[in-house]
C-alpha positions, 0 to 999 in steps of 0.5 A: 663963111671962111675964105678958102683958096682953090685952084683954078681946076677945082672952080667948076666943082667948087662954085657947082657945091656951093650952089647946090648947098644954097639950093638945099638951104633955100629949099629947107627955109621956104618948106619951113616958110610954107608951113608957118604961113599955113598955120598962120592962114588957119589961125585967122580962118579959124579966128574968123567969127559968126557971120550972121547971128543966127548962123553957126552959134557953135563956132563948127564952121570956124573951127573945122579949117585945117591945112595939110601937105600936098606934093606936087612932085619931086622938086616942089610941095605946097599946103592946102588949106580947106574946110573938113567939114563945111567945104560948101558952104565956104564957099556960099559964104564968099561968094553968096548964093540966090535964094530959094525965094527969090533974091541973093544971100549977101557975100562975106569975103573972108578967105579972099583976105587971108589969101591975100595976106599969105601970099604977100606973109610968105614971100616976107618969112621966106627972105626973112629966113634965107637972109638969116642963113 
């Protein structure tokens, strides 16, 4: 940034622009931050394989992850990630559920570790691109 000399008059104006400018920008790197994380997010959820060899052989459970934008309110957004299709049964799958006959169906902790993973990926990409503006 070039140096630019101002009156002391015009330090208010002057430091109240250039804040509003890095707000416009950080708010423009973690909109895009946000979004390639939720991308990457549903790569490894997709990228996640059968969990029992007689379940899903089709690969729908897999395949049917999806993400979209919510707004949250003015200011702020996030992304959702969910399963379209096979929103029960991600959650049968992380957790386990009794079954009809007695006993418990194991657990397979598969979005806990992408979550994981995200969060600390997006704080990472965010300070990687505000540090490259």
């Amino acid at each position: 940034m070039a140096r630019k000399k101002i009156q002391p008059v015009d330090l208010t104006q002057t430091v109240s622009q250039l804040l509003e400018d890095y707000g416009v920008e950080a708010s423009e790197a973690l909109e895009e931050a946000m979004m390639d994380t939720a991308e990457d997010a549903v790569h490894q959820l997709r990228a996640v394989g059968r969990f029992a060899p007689t379940g899903h052989p089709t690969g729908a459970y897999s395949a049917s992850w999806t993400m979209e934008p919510m707004r949250v309110s003015r200011y702020s957004s996030m992304w959702v990630i969910y399963n379209e299709n096979h929103y029960r049964l991600a959650h049968l799958l992380e957790f386990g559920h009794a079954k009809q006959n007695g006993g418990r169906a194991p657990a397979y902790p598969h979005i806990a570790k992408v979550n994981t993973a995200v969060n600390v990926s997006l704080v990472q990409e965010f300070m990687r691109r505000i540090e490259s503006k």
